[in-house]
Every structure is written in C-alpha cells, then in structure tokens.
N, C-alpha and C positions, 0 to 999 in steps of 0.2 A: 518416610514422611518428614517435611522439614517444618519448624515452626517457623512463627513470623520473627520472632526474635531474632534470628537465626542470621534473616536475608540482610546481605550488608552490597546493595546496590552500586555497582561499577562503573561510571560513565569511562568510554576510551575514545569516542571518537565525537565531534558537535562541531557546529558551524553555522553559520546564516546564506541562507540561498538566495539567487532570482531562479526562479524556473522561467524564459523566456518566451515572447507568441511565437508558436509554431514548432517551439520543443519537443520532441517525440524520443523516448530514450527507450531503445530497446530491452527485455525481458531479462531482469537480472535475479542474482541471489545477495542473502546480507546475512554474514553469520551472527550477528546480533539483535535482540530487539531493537527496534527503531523506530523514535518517536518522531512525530511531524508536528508543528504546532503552524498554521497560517495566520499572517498578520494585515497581509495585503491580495490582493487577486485573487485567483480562482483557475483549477489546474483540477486533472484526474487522474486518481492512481488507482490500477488494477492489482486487487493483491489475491494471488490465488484465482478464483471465477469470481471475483465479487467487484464491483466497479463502485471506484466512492468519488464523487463530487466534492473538493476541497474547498471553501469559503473560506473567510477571514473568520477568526475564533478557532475554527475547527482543528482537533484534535485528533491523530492517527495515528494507531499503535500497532505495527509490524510487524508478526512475530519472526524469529532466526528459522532461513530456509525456506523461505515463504516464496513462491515466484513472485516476482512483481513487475508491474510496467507505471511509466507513469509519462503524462503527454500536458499540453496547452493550448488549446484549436485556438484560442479567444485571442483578443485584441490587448488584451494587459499584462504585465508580470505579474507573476506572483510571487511575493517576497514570503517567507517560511525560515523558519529555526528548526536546526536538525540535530537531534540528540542517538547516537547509539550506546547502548548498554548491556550489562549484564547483571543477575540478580545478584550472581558472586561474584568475585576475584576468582579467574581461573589460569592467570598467569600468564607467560610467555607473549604477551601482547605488542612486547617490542619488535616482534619477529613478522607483525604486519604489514601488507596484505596478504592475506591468503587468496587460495580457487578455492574450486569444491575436490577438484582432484585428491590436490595434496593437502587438503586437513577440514576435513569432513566429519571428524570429532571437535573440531571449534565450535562447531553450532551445538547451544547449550539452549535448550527449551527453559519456560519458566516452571521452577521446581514445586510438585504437590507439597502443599501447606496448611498447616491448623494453627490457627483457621483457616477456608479457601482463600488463596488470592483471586480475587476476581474484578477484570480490568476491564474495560470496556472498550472494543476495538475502536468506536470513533466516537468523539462527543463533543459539539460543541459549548464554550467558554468563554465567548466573546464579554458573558454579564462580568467575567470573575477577572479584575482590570491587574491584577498583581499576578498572572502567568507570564505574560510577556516576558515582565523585569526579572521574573522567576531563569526563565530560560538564559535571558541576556547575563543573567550572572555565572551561570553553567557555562557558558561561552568564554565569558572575559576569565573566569578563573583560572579557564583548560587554558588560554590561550596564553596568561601572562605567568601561571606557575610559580604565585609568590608562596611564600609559606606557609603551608597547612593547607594548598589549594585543595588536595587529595580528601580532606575531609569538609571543605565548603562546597565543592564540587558534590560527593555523596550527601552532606545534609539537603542539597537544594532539590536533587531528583527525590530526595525521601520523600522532603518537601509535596511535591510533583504527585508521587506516588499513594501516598495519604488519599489527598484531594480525591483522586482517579476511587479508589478503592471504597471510599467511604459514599461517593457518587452514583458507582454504580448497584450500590444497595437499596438507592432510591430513587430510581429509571422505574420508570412506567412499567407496568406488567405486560403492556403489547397487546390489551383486552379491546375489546370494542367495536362497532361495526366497521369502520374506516381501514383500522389495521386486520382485521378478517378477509375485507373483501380485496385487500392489496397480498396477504397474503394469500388468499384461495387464486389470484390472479397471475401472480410468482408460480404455484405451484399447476396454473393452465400452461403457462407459458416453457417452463420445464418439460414439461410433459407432450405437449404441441410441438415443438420450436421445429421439427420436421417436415411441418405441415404449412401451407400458404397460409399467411393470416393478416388480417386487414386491425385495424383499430377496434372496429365494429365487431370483430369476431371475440377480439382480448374483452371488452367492457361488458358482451355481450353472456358471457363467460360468467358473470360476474354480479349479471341484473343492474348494470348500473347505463346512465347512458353516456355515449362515447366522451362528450364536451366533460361530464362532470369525473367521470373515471379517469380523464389523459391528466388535470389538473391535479388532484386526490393522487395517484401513481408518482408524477412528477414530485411533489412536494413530497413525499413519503421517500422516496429513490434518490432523487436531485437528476433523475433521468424521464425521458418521455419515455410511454409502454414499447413506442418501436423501436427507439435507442435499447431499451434494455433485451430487446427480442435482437437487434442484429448482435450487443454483446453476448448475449448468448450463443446465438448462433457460434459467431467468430471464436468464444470459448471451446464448445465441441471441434470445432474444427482444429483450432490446434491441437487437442487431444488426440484427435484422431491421424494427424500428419506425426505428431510425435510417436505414438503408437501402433498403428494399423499399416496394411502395406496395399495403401490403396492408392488409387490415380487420385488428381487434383481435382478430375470429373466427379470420380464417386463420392469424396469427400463433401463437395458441393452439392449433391444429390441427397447425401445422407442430414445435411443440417439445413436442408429446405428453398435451394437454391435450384432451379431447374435451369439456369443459362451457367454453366462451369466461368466464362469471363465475365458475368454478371461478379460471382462470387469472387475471382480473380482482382477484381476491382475494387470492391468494398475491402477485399483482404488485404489489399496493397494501403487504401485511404486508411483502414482502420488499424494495424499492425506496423505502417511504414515500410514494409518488405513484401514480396511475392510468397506465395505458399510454399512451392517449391523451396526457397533463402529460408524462410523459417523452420522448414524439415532440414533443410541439413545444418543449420547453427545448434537447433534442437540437437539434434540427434550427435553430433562431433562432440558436445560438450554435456550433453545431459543437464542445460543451463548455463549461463555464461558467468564468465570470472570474474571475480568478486572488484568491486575499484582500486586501483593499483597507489599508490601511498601519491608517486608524480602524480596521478591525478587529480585527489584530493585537495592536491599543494595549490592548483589556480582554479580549483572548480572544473568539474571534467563534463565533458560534452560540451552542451548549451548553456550550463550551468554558469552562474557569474557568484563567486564567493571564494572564502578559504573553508577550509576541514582542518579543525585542529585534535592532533591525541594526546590525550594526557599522560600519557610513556611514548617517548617519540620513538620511532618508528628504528631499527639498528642501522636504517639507511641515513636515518638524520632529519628526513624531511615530517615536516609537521610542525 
C-alpha cells in the first residue's frame, strides 16, 4: 500500500487534437493513463463496454490497457487536450513506442493508496474556467523544455489531480427516482439485449412512458435507449468474434439480430470494419499497437495536431 505522499505524477506524453467529422479510429491500447480534457465539439469514445459522449468541459480519464475506440459522426471538430501519464517515474521512457507484444509490463495500473485515490472516470468542468490554461501549460512546458519544465509540468497535473480527487468525494450519491429507474433500465437492457426490443418494451421495463423515459435515458447516457441497446449489442458481438468460434450468423443470432447482414451492416456502420476484419485484427494482435512515435510527430490518423514527450523518444522524434 502506497501513501499519497508517495505518488510523484509523471506526464510523458500531451498534445492538443482535432478529432475530425467522420473520424472513426479503430480499437486501440495505451499503456498509460490518459487524460482527455474537451474544449470545442463533440466526439465518442468507447472505453472498455462503456460509451461516453464528449462535450466541451468534459473530462475523460483512461485507465492503461483499457481497449478503446473513439469516432465523430457529427458535422464539427472537436478540438481536446491530451495528457498521458503515470502515477510514478518508471523509467526507460526514451525507448518509446512500445506494442502490447514487446512490453506488456509498461502498463502500470494506478497504485492502491492511503488514503484511496479515487478519480472519477468522466466529469464535466466547463464552470471551473482555469482547466484549460491548466492543461495549455502541461503542453507548452513538454513542448518547450525550458528549465525546471520536469517539475512545472508535475506541479500542474498535481495541480489537475487535486481538483479531480477532492471532486469526486462530492459527486452525488446516484440516489433517487430518476437514476433508479435509468439504472434498473441498464440492467433490462443487459439482461434482454438478445431479445427483440422496441423503445416501448425498454421504458416499459421501467413504468415510465416511452416520450418521458427516451429523454431522462438520453440526458443520463448522452445516448438515446436504442443507441445504447445497438452499443450493446455491438459490444457482445465483438466478444464474441474475439472469443467464441462461431459463424458471423450465430454471433448475430446470439446479440438479437435475426437477419446475419442486417447485423453485417450496422457492424460495418458502427465499428468501421466487417465482423469478419475485426476477428482477425482482434485475434493476430490480441489489440492493436500502441501509436508509433512518426505518428505522433504530425497527429496520426485523422487527427490534426502534434504529441509532444517530455524525454524525447531515442529515435529523436517528439
């Protein structure tokens, strides 16, 4: 068990993004935590099975090893500051990028502590007007490495990290009718997702009526009930292509799909790839590799930005 004294917060890698419209960046890993801060637009990132809607303010904290995906259907960028970190110094970081292959002890979970740390995976911030400049300073220090950046850079995620910690001690208990009847709805919807279901069946679920329930749902998720039922679905399914040695059919069959190219479809719209491409990316890599340092260098994919490290890379780039 480690104290809080203890944790002496690492930034190595940060940068400012466009996530672009119609950006879809396939299912990656990140051996660090990784912070998201939004400042403009509106983008979605799947971490794990859980699908978060990003606004402006909004705050998203990634933990190392985490699958993720993250997409744009909409009509705007969205511009974001992106912080990776570690709780400690664990060294060798010049030797970045890593896969998952070849250095699967890089990913350092956040270490048990006394007191708990306890972070809050998303939260919006938009009241608290000094994050931004917060992050913009984490940026400009990694990026310009004048002297002493090593410890502005660490004071300002402390900074950062404070806020978050002391925040989530005073989040809502999750009591009440509203968050009951979205969460007794979550857990219809797990429990169904196999089964044909209309709007009317979810709200129905629920005692509420469909108009008041899809609203209430929405604003609780930042998804509608049948967006959050086809992520569902589409979640089992890749489980199951990663795991199971089933046909395309039965997979379809098994997460509530009775036409196999109905679900061919929506899996192509909703993943960017055919079911098939996704078992075998899945399965050759066990996840795919980590971003490669050239990447970084001009924003990789879609992405419009730089990735700066605060120990440059032993290739030079950064």
């Amino acid at each position: 068990m480690t104290s809080l004294h203890e944790l002496s917060p690492f930034v190595h890698l940060c940068g400012e993004f466009r996530m672009l419209p119609g950006f879809r960046r396939q299912p990656w890993f990140t051996p660090s935590h990784h912070l998201i801060h939004v400042f403009r637009g509106s983008a979605f990132y799947r971490v794990g099975e859980r699908t978060h809607r990003l606004v402006p303010g909004d705050l998203l904290l990634i933990p190392p090893g985490a699958w993720t995906q993250s997409w744009n259907p909409l009509a705007e960028v969205m511009r974001y500051h992106s912080v990776h970190f570690d709780f400690q110094y664990h060294g060798d970081y010049e030797t970045l990028p890593i896969t998952l292959q070849d250095g699967p002890d890089r990913i350092h979970p956040a270490p048990a502590t006394v007191p708990a740390l306890r972070l809050p995976t998303k939260i919006n911030v938009a009241d608290q007007e000094w994050v931004s400049p917060l992050f913009g300073r984490i940026i400009r220090e990694t990026a310009e490495k004048q002297a002493g950046y090593e410890l502005a850079t660490k004071a300002a995620l402390l900074e950062l990290l404070v806020f978050l910690q002391r925040g989530s001690a005073t989040e809502p208990s999750g009591k009440g009718p509203s968050v009951e009847a979205i969460q007794r709805a979550v857990r219809f919807l797990e429990a169904n997702y196999a089964r044909p279901l209309a709007l009317n069946d979810i709200a129905g679920a629920v005692h509420l009526s469909p108009i008041y329930f899809g609203r209430l749902f929405r604003t609780a998720t930042g998804l509608t009930p049948m967006a959050y039922l086809r992520g569902l679905r589409m979640d089992r399914a890749k489980r199951l292509l990663r795991e199971e040695e089933l046909t395309v059919a039965q997979v379809a069959d098994a997460v509530g799909f009775a036409d196999p190219y109905h679900f061919s479809r929506v899996f192509r719209q909703q993943e960017g790839m055919a079911p098939t491409r996704y078992r075998e990316l899945a399965r050759r890599q066990d996840g795919t590799a980590f971003p490669t340092a050239e990447a970084w260098r001009g924003g990789y994919d879609s992405f419009a930005g730089v990735g700066f490290y605060s120990i440059p890379p032993a290739d030079g780039v950064g």
